[in-house]
LOKEMAR-723669 format. One record per residue (C-alpha): x, y, z; residue number from 0; residue in one letter. Coordinates in pm, 1 decimal, decimal comma. Example, Ala and Ser with C-alpha at 12.3 -4.5 7.8 and 13.67 -1.06 7.14 Angstrom:
BEGIN
px: 1230,0&py: -450,0&pz: 780,0&num: 0&residuo: A;
px: 1367,0&py: -106,0&pz: 714,0&num: 1&residuo: S;
end
This chain:
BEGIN
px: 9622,3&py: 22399,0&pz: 17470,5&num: 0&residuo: X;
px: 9574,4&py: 22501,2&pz: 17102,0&num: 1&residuo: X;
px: 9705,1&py: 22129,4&pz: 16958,1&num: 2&residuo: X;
px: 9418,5&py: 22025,3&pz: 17269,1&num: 3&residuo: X;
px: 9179,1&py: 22198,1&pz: 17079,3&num: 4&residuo: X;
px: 9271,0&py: 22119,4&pz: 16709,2&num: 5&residuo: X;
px: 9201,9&py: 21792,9&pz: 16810,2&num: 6&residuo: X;
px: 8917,3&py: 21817,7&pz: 16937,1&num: 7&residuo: X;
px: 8764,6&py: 22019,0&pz: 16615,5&num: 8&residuo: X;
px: 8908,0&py: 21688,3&pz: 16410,5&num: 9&residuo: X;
px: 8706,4&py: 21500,6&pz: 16657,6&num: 10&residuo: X;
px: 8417,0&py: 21702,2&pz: 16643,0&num: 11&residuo: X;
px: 8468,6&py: 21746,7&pz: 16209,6&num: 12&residuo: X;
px: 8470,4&py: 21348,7&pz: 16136,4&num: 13&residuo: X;
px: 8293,9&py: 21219,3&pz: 16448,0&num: 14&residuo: X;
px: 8258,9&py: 20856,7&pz: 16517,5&num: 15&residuo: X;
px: 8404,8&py: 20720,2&pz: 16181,3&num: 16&residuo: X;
px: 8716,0&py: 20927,6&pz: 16213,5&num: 17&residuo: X;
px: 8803,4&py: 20691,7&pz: 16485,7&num: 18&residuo: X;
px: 9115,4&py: 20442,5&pz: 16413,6&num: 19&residuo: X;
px: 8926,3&py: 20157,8&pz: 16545,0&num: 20&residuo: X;
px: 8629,4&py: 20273,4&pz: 16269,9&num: 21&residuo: X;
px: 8913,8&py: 20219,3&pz: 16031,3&num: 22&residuo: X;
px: 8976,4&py: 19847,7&pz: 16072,4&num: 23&residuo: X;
px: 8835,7&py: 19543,5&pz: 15854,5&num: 24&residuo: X;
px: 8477,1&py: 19466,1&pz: 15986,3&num: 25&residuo: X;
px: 8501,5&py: 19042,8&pz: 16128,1&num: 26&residuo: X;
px: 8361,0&py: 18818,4&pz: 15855,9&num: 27&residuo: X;
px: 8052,9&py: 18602,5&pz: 15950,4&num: 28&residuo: X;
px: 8252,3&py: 18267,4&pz: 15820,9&num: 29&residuo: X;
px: 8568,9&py: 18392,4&pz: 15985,5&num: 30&residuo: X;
px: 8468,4&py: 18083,1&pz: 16273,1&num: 31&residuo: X;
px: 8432,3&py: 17829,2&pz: 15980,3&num: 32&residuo: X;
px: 8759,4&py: 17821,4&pz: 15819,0&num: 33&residuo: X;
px: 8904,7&py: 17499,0&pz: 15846,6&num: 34&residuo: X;
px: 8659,7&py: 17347,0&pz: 16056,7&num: 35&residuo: X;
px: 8396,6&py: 17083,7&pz: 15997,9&num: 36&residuo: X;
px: 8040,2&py: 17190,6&pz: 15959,7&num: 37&residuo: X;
px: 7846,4&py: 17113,6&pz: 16292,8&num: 38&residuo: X;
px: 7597,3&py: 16909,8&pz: 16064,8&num: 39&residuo: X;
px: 7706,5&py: 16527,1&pz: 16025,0&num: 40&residuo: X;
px: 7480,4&py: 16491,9&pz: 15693,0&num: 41&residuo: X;
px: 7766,7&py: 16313,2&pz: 15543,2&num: 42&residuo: X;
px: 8004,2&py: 16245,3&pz: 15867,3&num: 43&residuo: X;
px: 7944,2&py: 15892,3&pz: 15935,0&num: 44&residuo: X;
px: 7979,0&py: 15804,7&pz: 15593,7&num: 45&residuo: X;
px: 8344,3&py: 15928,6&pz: 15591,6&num: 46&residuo: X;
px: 8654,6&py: 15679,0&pz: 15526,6&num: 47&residuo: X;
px: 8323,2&py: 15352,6&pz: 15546,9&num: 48&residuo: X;
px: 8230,5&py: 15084,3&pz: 15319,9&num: 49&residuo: X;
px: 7868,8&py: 15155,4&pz: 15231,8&num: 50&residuo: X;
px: 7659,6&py: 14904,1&pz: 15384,1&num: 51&residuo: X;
px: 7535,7&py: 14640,1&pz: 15158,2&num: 52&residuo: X;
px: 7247,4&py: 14621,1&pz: 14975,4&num: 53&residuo: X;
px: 7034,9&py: 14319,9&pz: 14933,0&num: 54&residuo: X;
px: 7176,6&py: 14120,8&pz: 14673,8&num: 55&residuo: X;
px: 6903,2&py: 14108,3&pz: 14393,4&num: 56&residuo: X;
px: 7073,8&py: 13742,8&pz: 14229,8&num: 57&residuo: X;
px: 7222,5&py: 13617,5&pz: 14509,9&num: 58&residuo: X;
px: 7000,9&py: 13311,3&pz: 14537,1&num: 59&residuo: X;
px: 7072,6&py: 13265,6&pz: 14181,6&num: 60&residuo: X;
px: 7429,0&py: 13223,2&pz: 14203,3&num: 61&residuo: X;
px: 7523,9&py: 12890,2&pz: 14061,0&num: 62&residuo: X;
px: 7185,8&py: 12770,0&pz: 14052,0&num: 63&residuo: X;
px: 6909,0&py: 12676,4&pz: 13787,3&num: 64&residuo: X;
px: 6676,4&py: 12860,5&pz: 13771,4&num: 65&residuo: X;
px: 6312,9&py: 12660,8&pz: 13688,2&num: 66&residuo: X;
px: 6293,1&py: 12786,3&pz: 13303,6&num: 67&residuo: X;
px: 6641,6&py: 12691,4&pz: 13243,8&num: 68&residuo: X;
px: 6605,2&py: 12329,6&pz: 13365,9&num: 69&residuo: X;
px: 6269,6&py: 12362,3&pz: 13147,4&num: 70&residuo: X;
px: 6530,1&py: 12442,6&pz: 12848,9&num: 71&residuo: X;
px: 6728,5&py: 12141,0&pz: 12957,8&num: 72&residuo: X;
px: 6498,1&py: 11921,7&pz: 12978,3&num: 73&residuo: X;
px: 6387,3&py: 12006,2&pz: 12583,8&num: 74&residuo: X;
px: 6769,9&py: 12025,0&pz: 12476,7&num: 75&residuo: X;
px: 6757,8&py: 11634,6&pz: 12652,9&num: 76&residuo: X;
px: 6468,4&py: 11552,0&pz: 12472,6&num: 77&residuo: X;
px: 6635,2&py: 11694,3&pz: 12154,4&num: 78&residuo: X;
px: 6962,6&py: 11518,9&pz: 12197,8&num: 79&residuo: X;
px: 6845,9&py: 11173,0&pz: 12270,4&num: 80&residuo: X;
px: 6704,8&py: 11110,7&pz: 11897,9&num: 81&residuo: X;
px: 7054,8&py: 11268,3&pz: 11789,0&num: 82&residuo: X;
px: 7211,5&py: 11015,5&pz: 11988,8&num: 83&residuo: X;
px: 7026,9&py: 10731,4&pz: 11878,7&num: 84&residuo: X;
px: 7120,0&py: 10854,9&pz: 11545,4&num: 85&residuo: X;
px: 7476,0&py: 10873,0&pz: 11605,1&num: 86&residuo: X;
px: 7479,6&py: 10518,7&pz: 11759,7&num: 87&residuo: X;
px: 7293,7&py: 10373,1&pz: 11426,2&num: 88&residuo: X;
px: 7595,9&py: 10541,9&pz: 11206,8&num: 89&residuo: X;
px: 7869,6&py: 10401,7&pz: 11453,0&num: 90&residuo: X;
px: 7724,1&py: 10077,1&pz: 11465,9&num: 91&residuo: X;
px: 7727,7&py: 10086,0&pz: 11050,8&num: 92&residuo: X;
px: 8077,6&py: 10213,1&pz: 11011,6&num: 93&residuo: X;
px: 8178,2&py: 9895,8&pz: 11211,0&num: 94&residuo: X;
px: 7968,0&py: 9692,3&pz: 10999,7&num: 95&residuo: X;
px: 8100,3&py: 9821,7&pz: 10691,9&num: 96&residuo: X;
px: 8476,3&py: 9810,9&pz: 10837,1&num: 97&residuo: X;
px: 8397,1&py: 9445,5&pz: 10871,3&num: 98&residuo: X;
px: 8295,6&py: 9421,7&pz: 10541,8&num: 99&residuo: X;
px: 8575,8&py: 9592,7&pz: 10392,2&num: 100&residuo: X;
px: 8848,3&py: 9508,3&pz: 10607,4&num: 101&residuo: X;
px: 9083,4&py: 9211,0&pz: 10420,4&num: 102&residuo: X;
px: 9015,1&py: 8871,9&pz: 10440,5&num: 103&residuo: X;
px: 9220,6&py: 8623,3&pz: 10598,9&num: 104&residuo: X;
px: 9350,3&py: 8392,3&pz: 10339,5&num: 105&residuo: X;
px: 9656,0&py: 8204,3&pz: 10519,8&num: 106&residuo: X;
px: 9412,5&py: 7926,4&pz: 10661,9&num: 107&residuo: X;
px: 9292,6&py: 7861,9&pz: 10294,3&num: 108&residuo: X;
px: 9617,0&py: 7909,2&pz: 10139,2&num: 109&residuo: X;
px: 9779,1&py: 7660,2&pz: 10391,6&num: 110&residuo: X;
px: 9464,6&py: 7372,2&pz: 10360,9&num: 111&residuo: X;
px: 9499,9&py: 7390,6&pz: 9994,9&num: 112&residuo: X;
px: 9884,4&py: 7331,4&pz: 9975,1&num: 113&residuo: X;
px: 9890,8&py: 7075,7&pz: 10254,4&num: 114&residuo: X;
px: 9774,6&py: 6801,0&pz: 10026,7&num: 115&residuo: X;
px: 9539,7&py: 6657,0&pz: 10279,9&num: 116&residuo: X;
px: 9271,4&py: 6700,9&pz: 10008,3&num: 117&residuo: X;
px: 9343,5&py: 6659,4&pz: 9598,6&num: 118&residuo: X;
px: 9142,2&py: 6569,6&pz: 9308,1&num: 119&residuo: X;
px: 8802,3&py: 6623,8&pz: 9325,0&num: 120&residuo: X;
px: 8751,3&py: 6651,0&pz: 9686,6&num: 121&residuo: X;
px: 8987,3&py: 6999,8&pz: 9711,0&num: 122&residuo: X;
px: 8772,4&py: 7116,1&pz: 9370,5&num: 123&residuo: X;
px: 8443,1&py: 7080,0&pz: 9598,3&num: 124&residuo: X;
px: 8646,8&py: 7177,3&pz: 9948,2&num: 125&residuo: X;
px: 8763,9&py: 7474,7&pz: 9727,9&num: 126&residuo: X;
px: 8460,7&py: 7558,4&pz: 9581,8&num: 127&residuo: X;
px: 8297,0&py: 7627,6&pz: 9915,9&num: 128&residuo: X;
px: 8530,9&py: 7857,3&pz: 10054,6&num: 129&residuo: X;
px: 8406,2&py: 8160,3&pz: 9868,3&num: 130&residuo: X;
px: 8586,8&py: 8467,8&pz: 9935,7&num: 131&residuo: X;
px: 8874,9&py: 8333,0&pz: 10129,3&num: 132&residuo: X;
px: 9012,5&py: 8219,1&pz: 9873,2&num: 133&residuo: X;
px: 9297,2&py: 8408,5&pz: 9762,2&num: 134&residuo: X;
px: 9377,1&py: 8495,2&pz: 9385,6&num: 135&residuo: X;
px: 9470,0&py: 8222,7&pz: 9156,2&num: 136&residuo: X;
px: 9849,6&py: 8375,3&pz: 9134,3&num: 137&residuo: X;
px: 9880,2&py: 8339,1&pz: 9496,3&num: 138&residuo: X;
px: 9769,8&py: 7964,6&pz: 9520,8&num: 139&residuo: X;
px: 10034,8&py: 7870,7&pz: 9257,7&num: 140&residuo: X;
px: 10267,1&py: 8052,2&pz: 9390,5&num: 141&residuo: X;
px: 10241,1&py: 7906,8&pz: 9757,0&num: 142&residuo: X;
px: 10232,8&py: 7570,2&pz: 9590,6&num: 143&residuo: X;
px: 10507,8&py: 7529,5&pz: 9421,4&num: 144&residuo: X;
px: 10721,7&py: 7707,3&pz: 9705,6&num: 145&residuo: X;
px: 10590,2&py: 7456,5&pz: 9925,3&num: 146&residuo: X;
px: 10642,8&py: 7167,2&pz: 9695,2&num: 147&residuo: X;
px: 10840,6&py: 7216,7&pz: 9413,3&num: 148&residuo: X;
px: 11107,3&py: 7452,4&pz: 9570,9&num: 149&residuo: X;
px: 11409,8&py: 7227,6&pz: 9662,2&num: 150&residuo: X;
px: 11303,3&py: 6988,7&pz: 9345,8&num: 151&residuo: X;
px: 11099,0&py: 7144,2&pz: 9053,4&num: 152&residuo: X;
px: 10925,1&py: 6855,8&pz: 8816,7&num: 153&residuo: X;
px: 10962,2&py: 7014,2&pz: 8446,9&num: 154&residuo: X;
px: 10676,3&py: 6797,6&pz: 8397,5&num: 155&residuo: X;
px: 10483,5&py: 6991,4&pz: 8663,4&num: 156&residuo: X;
px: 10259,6&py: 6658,6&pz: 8768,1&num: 157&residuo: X;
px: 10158,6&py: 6849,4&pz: 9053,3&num: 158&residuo: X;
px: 9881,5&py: 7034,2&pz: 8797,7&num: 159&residuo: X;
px: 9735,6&py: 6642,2&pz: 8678,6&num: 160&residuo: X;
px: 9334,1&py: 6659,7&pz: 8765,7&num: 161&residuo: X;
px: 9419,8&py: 6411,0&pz: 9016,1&num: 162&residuo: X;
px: 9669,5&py: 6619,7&pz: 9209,3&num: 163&residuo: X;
px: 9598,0&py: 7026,6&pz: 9208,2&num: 164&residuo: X;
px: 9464,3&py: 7048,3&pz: 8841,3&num: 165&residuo: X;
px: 9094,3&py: 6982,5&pz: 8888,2&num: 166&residuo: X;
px: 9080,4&py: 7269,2&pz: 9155,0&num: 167&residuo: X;
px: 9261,1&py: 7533,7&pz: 8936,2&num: 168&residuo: X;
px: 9107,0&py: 7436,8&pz: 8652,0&num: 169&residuo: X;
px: 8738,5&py: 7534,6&pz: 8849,5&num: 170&residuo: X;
px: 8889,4&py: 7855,0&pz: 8896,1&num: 171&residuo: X;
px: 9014,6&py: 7914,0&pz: 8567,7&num: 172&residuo: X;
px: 8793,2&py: 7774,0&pz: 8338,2&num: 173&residuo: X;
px: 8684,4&py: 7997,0&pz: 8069,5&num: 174&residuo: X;
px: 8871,8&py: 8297,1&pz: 8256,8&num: 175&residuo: X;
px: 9147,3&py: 8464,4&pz: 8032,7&num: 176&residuo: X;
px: 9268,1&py: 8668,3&pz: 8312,3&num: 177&residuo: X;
px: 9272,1&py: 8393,6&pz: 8589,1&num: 178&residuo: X;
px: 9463,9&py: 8187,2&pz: 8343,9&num: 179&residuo: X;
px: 9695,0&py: 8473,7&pz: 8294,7&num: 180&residuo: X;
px: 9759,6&py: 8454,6&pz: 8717,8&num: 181&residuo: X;
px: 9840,7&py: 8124,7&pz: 8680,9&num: 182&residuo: X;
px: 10161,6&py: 8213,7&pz: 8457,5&num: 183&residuo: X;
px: 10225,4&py: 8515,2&pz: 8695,6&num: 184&residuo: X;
px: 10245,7&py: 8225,0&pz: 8977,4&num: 185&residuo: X;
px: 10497,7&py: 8042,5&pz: 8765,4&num: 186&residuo: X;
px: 10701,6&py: 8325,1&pz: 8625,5&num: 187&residuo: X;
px: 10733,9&py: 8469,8&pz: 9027,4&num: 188&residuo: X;
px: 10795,7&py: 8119,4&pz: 9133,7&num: 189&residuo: X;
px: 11116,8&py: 8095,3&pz: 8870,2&num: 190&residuo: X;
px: 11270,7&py: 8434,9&pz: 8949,5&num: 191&residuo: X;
px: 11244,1&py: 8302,6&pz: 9284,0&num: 192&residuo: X;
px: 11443,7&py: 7995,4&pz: 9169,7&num: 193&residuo: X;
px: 11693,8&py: 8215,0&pz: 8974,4&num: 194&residuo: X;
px: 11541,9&py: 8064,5&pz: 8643,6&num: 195&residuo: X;
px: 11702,7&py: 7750,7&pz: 8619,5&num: 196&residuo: X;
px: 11733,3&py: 7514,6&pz: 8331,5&num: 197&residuo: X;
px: 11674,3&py: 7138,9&pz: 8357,4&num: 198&residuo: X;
px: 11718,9&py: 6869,8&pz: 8135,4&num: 199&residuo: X;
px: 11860,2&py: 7086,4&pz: 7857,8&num: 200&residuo: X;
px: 11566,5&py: 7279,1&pz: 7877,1&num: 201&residuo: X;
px: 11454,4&py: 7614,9&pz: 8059,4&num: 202&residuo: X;
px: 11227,1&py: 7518,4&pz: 8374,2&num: 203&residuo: X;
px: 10968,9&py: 7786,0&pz: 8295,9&num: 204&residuo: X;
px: 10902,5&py: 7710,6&pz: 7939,9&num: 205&residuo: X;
px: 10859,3&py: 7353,9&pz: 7979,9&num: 206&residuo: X;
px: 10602,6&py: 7463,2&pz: 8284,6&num: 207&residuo: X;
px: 10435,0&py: 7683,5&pz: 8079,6&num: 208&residuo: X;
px: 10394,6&py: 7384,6&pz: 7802,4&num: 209&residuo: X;
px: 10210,4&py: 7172,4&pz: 8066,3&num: 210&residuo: X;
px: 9959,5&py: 7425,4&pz: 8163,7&num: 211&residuo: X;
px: 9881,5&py: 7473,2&pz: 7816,1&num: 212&residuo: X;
px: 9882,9&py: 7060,3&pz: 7807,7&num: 213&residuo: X;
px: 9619,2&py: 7090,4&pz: 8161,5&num: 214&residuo: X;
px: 9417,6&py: 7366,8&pz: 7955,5&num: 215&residuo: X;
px: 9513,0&py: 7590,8&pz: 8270,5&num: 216&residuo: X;
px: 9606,9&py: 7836,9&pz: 8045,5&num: 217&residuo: X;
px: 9539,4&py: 7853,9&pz: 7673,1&num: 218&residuo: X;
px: 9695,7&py: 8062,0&pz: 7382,2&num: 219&residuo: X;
px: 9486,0&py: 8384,5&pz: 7437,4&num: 220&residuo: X;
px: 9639,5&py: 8384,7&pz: 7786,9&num: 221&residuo: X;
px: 9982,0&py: 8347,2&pz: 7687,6&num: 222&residuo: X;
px: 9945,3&py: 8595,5&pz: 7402,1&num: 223&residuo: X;
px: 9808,7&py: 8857,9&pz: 7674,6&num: 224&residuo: X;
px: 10083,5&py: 8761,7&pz: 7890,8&num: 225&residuo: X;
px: 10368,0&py: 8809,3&pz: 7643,9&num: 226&residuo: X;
px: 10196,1&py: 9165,2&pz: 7600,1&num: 227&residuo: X;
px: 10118,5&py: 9250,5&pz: 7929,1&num: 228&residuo: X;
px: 10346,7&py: 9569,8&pz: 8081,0&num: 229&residuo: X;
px: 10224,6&py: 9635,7&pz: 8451,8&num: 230&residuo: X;
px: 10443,4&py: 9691,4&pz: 8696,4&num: 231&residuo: X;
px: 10373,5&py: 9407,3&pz: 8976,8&num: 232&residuo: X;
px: 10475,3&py: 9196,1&pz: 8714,9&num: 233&residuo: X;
px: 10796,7&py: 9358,7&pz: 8593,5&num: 234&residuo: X;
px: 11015,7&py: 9184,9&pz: 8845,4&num: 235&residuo: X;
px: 11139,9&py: 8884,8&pz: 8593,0&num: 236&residuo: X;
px: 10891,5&py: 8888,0&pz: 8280,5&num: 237&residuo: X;
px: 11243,5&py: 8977,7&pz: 8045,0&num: 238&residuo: X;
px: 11382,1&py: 8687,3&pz: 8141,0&num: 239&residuo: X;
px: 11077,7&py: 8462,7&pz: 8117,5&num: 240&residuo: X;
px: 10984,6&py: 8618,1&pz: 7787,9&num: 241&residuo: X;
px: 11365,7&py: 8534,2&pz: 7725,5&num: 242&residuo: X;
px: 11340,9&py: 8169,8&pz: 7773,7&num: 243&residuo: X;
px: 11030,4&py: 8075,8&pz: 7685,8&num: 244&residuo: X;
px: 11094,8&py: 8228,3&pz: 7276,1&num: 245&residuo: X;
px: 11085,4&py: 7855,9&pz: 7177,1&num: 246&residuo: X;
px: 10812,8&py: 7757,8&pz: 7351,3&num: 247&residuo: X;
px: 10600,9&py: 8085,3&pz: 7156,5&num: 248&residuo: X;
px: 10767,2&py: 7967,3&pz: 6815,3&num: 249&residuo: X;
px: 10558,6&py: 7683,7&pz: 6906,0&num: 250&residuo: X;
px: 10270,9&py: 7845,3&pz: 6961,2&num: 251&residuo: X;
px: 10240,8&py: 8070,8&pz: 6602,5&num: 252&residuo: X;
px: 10328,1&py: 7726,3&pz: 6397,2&num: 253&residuo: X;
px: 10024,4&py: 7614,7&pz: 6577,0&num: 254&residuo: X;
px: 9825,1&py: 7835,2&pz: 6522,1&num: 255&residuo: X;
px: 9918,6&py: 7925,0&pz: 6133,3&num: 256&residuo: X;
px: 9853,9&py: 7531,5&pz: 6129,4&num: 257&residuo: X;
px: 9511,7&py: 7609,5&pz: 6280,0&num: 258&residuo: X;
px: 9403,9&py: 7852,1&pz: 6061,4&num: 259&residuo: X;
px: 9516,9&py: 7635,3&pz: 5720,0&num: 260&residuo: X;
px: 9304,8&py: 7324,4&pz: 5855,0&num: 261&residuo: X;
px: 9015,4&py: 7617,1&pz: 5900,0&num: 262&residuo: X;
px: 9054,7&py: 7722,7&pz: 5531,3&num: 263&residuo: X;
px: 9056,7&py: 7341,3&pz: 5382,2&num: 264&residuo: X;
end
């Protein structure tokens, strides 16, 4: 009876909130929303989807001109067709000057001349016409006396007599110290070829060079230059030459000391 009524008194003392059950944690208002998904589907449909597409604001554009860019094209045409027309003029005078400046063909000459279809004065006036397919002076010598003189060289060299070659080399190198000159280059190039042979006791390219002083196709300036003259396309049997042609220059300074006594008289 007495624990009865000390329990009562406690009951009594503390009243309501004594009570274990006061004593436990009060439910939380969110306690239902743990770990669930809000009722409102603001955002649910938009979970785990591709986002509709917009309107494409360029997508008639794609890959298309627009009306002020073929505008711009059209000027950039209208631009480019006077550069054209200025690039065709410049092509079409490169290929004029590469025709100009591209070599001339002198075989056909080269093999008219030395044919002997034509001598004397009618190759002078044939060769006179050809104008620049003609080929130097050295050259035409050259060819000529490979063609004719090779297997049996004439000391004598008629083949330079104005009725044979002479009057046509002599047009050329009339009054022309270097073309005169070329026509001893011929010769000299046309001996080494030879192997510089002597005939009739006497060496073939002296007594040559004594007739084209005889046919005034080449005088005694030329020789002197020639006798001087050091370039290098020439190099290729000028010792020699100079070699055997010493009697032929002996000949040449008694004439002319002889020359310049008759002057003084």
């Amino acid at each position: 009876y007495s624990r009865d009524l000390r329990k009562s008194e406690q009951d009594n003392r503390f009243g309501e909130r004594g009570r274990v059950s006061d004593l436990k944690p009060k439910e939380r208002a969110s306690d239902d929303n743990i770990l669930k998904v809000p009722e409102s589907k603001i955002h649910a449909d938009n979970m785990f989807k591709v986002p509709e597409a917009k309107d494409p604001v360029h997508s008639n554009n794609i890959l298309e001109i627009s009306a002020k860019a073929e505008g711009k094209t059209s000027e950039d045409k209208k631009i480019k067709e006077p550069e054209s027309e200025v690039v065709s003029a410049c092509e079409a005078d490169k290929t004029n000057n590469q025709a100009l400046n591209s070599p001339v063909d002198h075989e056909k000459c080269i093999r008219e001349f030395v044919s002997g279809n034509r001598l004397g004065d009618d190759l002078k006036t044939w060769l006179n016409d050809q104008g620049s397919s003609i080929p130097s002076v050295e050259t035409l010598v050259f060819e000529l006396l490979m063609e004719k003189e090779q297997k049996n060289p004439d000391p004598e060299s008629s083949w330079a007599e104005p009725s044979n070659y002479g009057a046509a080399l002599l047009s050329l190198v009339e009054d022309d110290l270097y073309s005169q000159m070329q026509v001893l280059w011929g010769i000299q190039k046309y001996c080494d070829k030879l192997g510089f042979p002597k005939l009739n006791d006497e060496y073939l390219v002296q007594s040559m060079y004594r007739a084209m002083y005889k046919y005034d196709l080449a005088g005694d300036d030329a020789f002197a230059e020639w006798k001087e003259d050091e370039s290098d396309e020439h190099t290729e049997g000028k010792l020699k030459a100079v070699i055997q042609t010493v009697d032929w220059y002996a000949w040449l300074e008694e004439e002319e000391e002889d020359d310049e006594e008759d002057y003084e008289e």
